[in-house]
C-alpha positions in Angstrom: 124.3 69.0 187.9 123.8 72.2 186.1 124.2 75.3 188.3 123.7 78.1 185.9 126.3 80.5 185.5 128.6 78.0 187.5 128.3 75.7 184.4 128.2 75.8 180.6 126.4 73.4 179.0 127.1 72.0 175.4 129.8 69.8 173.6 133.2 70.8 175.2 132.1 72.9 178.0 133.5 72.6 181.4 132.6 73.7 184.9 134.1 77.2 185.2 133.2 78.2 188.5 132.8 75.4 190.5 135.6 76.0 193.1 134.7 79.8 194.0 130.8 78.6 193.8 131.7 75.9 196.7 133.9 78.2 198.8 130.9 81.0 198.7 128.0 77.9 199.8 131.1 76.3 203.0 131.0 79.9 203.9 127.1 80.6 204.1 127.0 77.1 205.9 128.7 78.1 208.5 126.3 80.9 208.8 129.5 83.4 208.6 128.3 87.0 207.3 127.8 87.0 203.5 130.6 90.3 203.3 133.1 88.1 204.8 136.2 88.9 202.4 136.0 91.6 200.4 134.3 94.1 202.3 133.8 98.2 201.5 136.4 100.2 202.6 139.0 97.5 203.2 142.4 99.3 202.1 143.2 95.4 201.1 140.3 95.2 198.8 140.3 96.6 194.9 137.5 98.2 193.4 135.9 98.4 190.3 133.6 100.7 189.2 131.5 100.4 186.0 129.1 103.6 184.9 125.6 103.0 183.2 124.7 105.7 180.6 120.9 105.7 179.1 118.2 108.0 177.9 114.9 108.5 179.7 112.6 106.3 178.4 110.0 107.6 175.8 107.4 108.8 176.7 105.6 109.5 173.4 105.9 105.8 172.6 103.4 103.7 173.6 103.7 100.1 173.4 101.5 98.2 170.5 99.4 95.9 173.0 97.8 96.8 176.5 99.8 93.7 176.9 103.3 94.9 176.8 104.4 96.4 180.0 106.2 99.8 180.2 110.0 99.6 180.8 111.8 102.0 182.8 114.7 100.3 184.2 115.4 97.9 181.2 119.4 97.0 181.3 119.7 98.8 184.6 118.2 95.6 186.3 120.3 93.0 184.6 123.7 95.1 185.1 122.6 95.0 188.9 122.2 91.4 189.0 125.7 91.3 187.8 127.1 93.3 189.9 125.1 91.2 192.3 126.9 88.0 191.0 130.4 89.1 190.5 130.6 90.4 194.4 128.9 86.8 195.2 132.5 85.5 194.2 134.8 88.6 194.1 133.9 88.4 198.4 136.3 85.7 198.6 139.0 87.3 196.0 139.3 90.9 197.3 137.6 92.3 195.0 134.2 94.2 194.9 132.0 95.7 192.2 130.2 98.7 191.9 127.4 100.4 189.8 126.7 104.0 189.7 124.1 104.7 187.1 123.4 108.3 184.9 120.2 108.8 182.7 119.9 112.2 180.3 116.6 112.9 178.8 116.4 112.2 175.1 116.5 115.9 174.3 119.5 116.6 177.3 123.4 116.8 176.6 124.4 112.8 177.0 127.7 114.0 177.5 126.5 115.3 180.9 125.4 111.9 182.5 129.3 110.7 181.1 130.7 113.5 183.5 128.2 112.6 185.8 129.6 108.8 185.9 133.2 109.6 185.7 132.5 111.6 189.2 131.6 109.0 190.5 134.1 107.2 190.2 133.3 104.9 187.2 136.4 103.2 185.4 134.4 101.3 182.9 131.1 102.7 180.9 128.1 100.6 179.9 125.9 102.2 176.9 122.4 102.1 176.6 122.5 104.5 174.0 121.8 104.6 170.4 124.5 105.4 167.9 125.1 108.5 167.2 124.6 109.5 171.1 126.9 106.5 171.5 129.7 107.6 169.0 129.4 111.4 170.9 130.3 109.3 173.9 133.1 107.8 172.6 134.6 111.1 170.8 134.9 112.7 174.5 137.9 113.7 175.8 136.3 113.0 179.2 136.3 109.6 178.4 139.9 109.1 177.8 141.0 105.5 178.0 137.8 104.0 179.3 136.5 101.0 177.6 132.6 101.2 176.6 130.4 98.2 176.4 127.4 98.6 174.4 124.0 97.1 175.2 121.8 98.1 173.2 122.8 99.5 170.0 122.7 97.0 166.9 124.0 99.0 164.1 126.7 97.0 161.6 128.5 99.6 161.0 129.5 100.2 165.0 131.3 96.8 164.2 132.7 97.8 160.7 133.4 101.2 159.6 132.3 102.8 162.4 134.3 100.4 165.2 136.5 102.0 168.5 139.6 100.2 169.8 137.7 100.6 173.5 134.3 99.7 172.4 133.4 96.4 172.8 129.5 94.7 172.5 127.4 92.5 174.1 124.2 93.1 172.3 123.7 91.2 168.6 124.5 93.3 165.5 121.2 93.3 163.4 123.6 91.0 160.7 124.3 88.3 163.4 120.1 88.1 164.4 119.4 88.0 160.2 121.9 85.2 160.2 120.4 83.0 163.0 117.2 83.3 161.5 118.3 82.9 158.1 120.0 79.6 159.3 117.0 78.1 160.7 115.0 79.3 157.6 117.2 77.2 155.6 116.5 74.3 157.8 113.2 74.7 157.4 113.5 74.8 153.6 111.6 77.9 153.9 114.4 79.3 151.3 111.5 82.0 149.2 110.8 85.1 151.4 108.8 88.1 150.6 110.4 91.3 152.6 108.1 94.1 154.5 109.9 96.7 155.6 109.0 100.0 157.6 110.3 103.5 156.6 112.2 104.1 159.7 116.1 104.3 159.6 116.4 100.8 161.6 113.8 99.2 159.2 116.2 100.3 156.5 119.3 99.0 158.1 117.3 95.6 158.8 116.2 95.2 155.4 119.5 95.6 154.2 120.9 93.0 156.8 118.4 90.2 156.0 119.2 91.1 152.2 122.8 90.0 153.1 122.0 86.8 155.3 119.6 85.8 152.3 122.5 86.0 149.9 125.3 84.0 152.7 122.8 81.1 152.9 120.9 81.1 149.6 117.5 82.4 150.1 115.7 84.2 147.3 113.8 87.3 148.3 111.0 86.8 145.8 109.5 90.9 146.3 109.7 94.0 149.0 107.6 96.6 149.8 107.9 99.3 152.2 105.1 99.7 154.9 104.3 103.6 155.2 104.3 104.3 159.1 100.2 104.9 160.0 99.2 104.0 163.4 96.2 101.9 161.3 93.5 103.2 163.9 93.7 100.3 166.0 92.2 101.6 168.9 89.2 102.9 166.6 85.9 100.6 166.6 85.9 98.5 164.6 89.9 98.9 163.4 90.9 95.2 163.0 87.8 95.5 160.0 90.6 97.9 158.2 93.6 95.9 159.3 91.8 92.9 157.7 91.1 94.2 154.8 94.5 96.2 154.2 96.8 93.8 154.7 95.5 91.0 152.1 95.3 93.6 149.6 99.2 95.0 150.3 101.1 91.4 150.1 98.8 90.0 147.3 101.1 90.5 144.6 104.2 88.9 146.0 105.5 86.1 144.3 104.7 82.3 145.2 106.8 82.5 149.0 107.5 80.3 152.1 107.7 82.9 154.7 106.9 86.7 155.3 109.7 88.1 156.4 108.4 91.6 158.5 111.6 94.7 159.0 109.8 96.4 161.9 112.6 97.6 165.0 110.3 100.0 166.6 107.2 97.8 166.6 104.4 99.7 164.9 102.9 97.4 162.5 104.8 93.9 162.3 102.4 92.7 165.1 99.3 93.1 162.1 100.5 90.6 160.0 100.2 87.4 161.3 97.0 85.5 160.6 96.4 88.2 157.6 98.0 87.2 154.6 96.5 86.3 151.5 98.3 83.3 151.5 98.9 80.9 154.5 102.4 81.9 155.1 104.4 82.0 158.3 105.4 85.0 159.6 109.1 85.8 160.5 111.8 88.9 161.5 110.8 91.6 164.1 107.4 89.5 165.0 105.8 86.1 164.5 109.1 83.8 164.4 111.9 86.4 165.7 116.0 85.9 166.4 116.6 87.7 169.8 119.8 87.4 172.4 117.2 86.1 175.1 113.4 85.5 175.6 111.3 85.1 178.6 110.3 81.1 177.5 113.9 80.3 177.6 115.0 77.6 180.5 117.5 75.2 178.7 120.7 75.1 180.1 120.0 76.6 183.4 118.7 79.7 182.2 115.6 79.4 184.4 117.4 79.4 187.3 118.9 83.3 185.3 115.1 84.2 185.0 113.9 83.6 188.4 116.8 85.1 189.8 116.1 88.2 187.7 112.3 88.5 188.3 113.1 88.0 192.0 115.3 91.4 192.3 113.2 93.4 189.2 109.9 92.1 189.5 109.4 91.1 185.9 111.2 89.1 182.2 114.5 89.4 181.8 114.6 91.6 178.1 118.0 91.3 175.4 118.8 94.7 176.5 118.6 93.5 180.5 121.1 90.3 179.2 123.3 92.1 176.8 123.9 94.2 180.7 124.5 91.4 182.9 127.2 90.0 180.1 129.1 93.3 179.9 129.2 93.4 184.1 129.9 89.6 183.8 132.8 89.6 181.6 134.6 91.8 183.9 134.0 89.7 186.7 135.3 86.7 184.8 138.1 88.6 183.3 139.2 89.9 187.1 138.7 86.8 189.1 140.9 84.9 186.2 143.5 87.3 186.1 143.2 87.9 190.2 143.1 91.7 189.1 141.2 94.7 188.3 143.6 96.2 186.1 141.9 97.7 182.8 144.8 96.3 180.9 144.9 92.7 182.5 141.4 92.5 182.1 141.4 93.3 178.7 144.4 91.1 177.6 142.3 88.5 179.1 138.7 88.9 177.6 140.6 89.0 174.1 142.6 85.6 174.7 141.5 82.3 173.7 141.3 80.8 177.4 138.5 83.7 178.0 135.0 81.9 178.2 131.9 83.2 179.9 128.7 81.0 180.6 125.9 82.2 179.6 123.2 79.8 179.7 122.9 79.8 175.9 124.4 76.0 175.4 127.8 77.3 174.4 130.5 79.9 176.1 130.5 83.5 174.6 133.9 85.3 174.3 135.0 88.5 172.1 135.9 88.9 168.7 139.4 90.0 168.0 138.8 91.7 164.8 135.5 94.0 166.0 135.1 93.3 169.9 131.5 91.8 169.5 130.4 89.2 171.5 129.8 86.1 169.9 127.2 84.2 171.4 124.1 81.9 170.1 121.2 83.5 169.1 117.2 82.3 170.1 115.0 81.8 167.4 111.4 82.1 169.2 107.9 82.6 168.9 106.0 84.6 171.1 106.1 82.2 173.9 108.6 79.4 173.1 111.7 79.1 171.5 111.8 77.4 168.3 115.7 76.7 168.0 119.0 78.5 168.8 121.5 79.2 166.4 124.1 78.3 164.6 122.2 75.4 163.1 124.1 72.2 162.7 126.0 72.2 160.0 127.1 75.2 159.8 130.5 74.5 160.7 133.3 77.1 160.7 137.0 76.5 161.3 137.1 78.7 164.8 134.2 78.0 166.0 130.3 77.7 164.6 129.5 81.2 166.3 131.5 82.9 163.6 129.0 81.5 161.1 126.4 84.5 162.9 127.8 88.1 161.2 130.3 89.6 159.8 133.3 87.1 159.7 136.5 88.3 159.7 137.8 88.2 156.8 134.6 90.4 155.5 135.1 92.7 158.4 135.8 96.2 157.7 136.9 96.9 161.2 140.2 98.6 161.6 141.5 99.5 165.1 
């Protein structure tokens, strides 16, 4: 029987859980309190304290479809639901968790809402930040020997160049959700793309990540053309007349292809394309067929019983962002209730050794990169309301394990701690 997080599914996975999960269900049998253990402000419990750092969200953005519900909590919920989790077995381990949570608006000092956390106690930062707010972070001197988990932030070069001895990831690296799409491409045979790419920053970085995942597994990229940002008056009458029109007109000239490939991050015109190309062609990247850490249509491998439990305490789909947060909070609680400790540097030794395995209802444990600190982890390849297939495809084999066929390897890694 699978029981979620208590079991990870897949060739040579093992119960990981199972004894603390049957301790914690004896206990609420015999209808003792659910505190019973570790309880707040015993001397005999230890305490550990993680700090969530975002930005207000945007108010100038709206989302593309009336469809699309407005976030203001995303990551907050899924780190709560971890913290939620990690007390359900730390109870019975004296240990407890705790959240304390800052958010600076997106014109405000982010270095504030750090001092903010540290105040309060936190021990551990999570990042909902973009780069360069999150590279400010990690250049404090208030920080000092903190370890950061970023959520959010999929930049290559945070796992290259750019890469921090205490930061570690839990969100995909734009290169690692090119090469899970790029995999199932080539299972497809789909192997000639045509490229659309926006003329944003992240549509840039994009383009140039699904250049290098068409090279590792021998795609062609027939053509490319940049999409000028215009909001295409799709709330005027008549606007999808325009779209209709435009669209067939801009991708004509492309090359004989298998697949559209569409480099759109921020979502303002990827969502066009489908249905209105001028050839019959499938529609992959940012929309249509997409790569993404988690979807709300995934349920293999007890990942419903993740998505109920989340929509029960938020009130609506688990997002990557939400996910990529309930693994950073998870992988301490692993780490600690291994190690019986909440010692930074137990904990750490831990989550970078080869017994360190975290279910994550993706088929296949996760655990940390040596050489960059990103999490590897399967990837979902999904349409807009089921998944298609998870990556690494079979056959891509690799001689640690077939998650290191998703990014930068290491041997191609330009990290250097």
């Amino acid at each position: 029987m699978q029981t979620g997080d208590d079991w990870t599914a897949g060739p040579g996975c093992r119960p990981r859980t199972t004894g603390w999960l049957l301790l914690g269900l004896a206990v609420v049998g015999l209808g003792l309190p659910a505190t019973a253990g570790a309880q707040q402000g015993d001397p005999q419990v230890e305490t550990l304290t993680l700090g969530y750092l975002g930005l207000e969200p945007d108010d100038e953005l709206e989302p593309l479809s009336v469809l699309d519900p407005v976030l203001d909590d995303e990551g907050r919920q899924g780190a709560r639901l971890a913290i939620s989790d990690n007390n359900a077995t730390g109870q019975f381990l004296g240990q407890r968790f705790e959240l304390v949570e800052a958010t600076v608006p997106r014109d405000g000092e982010v270095l504030e809402g750090l001092d903010d956390l540290i105040g309060q106690g936190a021990d551990w930062i999570l990042s909902d930040l973009p780069r360069e707010a999150l590279e400010e972070v990690l250049d404090a001197s208030a920080l000092g020997d903190r370890v950061v988990f970023n959520v959010t932030a999929p930049d290559n070069a945070l796992r290259g160049d750019a890469c921090h001895p205490n930061l570690f990831h839990t969100t995909p690296s734009r290169r690692m959700l090119a090469d899970a799409l790029a995999q199932f491409l080539a299972y497809k045979q789909w192997d000639r793309w045509a490229l659309v790419y926006g003329n944003t920053d992240e549509d840039r970085l994009l383009a140039e990540a699904l250049r290098e995942s068409a090279r590792r597994f021998g795609h062609d990229i027939v053509g490319e053309k940049m999409w000028p940002h215009d909001p295409m008056a799709r709330r005027a009458e008549g606007g999808f007349h325009a779209i209709q029109r435009e669209i067939p007109v801009f991708v004509q000239d492309f090359d004989e292809h298998d697949v559209l490939v569409i480099a759109d991050e921020n979502d303002y015109f990827g969502e066009y394309f489908p249905y209105q190309g001028w050839l019959p062609r499938p529609v992959a990247g940012t929309q249509g067929l997409i790569a993404t850490a988690w979807h709300r249509a995934h349920e293999s491998w007890g990942g419903v019983q993740l998505q109920r439990r989340f929509e029960e305490q938020a009130g609506r789909w688990m997002t990557p962002t939400d996910f990529a947060a309930w693994l950073a909070v998870r992988s301490l609680g692993e780490a600690s209730a291994r190690t019986g400790s909440v010692a930074q540097g137990e904990i750490l030794d831990y989550m970078l050794g080869e017994e360190f395995e975290l279910a994550g209802y993706l088929g296949l444990p996760v655990s940390y990169r040596t050489w960059n600190h990103q999490l590897r982890q399967p990837i979902l390849v999904t349409g807009p309301r089921m998944v298609a297939s998870v990556s690494p495809q079979e056959g891509y084999l690799h001689p640690r394990s077939p998650l290191d066929s998703l990014g930068a390897d290491e041997g191609e890694s330009t990290c250097r701690f």
